[in-house]
C-alpha positions as CSV (number, residue, x, y, z in Angstrom):
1,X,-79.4,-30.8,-166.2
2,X,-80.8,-33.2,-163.6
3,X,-76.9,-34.7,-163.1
4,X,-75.4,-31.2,-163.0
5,X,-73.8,-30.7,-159.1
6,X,-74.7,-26.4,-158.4
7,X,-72.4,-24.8,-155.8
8,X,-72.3,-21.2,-154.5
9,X,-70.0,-19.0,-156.6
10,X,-66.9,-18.0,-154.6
11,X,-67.5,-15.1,-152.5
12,X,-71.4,-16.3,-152.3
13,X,-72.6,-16.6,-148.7
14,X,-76.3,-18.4,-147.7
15,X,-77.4,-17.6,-144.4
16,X,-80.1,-16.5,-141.9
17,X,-80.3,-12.4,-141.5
18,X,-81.8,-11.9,-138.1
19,X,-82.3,-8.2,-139.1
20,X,-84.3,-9.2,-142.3
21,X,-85.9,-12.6,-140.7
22,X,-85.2,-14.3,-143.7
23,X,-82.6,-16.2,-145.4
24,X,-80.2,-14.0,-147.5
25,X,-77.5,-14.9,-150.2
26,X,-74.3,-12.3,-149.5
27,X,-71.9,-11.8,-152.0
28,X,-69.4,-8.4,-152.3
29,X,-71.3,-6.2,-153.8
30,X,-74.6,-6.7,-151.9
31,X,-77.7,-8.9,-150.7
32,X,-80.5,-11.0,-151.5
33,X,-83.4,-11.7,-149.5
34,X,-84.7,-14.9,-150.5
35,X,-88.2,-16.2,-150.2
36,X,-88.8,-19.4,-148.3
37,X,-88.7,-21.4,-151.6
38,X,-85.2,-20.2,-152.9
39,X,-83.9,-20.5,-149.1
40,X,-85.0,-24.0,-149.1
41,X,-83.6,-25.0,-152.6
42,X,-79.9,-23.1,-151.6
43,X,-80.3,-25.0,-148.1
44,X,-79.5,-28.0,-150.5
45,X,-77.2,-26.2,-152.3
46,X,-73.8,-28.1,-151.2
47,X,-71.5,-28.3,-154.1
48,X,-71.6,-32.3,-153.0
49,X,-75.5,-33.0,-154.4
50,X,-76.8,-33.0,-157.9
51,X,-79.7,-31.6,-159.1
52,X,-81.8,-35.0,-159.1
53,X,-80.5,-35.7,-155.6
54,X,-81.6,-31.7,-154.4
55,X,-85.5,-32.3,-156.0
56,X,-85.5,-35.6,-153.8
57,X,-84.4,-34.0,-150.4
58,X,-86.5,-31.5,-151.2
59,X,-89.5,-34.1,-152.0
60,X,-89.2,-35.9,-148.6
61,X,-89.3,-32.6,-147.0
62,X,-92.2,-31.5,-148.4
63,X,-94.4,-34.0,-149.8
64,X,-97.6,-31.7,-150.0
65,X,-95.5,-29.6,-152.7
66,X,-95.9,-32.5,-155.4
67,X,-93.5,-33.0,-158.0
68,X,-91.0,-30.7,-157.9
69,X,-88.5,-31.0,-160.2
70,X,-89.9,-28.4,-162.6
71,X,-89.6,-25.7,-160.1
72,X,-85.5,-26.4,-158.4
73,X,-84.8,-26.7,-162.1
74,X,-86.3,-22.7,-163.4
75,X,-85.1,-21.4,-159.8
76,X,-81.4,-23.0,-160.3
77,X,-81.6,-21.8,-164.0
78,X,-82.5,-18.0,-162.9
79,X,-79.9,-18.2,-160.3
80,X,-77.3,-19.5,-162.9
81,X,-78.1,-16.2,-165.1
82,X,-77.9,-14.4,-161.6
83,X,-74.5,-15.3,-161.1
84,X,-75.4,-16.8,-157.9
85,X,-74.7,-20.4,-158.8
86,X,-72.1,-22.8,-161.2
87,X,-73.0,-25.7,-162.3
88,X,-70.7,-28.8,-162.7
């Protein structure tokens, strides 16, 4: 899974929501508000990055989290079964 590249599904939209103060994923139907671990994973979220390359950002950015690659991995799979995500 690790060299799997995730993108937004079309129509998906990540972004900061003033009125909600959080990041929030839009898509046609409705919204998510995300908690500050999903908005940091979907910061990463490019379509250009693969999963490996996503855990190291993420890594460097937060050292004090330890390894992470358990974690990007279950929250990308969830977000997969959402619909939220593909995976290429």
């Amino acid at each position: 899974m690790m060299a799997k590249t995730p993108r937004l599904r079309p129509g998906f939209r990540f972004q900061w929501e003033p009125v909600q103060n959080a990041h929030v994923l839009l898509y046609p139907e409705g919204m998510v508000r995300l908690n500050d671990s999903a908005s940091a994973i979907l910061a990463e979220v490019d379509g250009q990055r693969n999963i490996e390359q996503i855990v190291a950002r993420l890594e460097q950015k937060f050292p004090e989290a330890g390894p992470l690659a358990v974690d990007v991995c279950d929250f990308l799979q969830d977000a997969l079964q959402q619909h939220w995500v593909i995976l290429t």
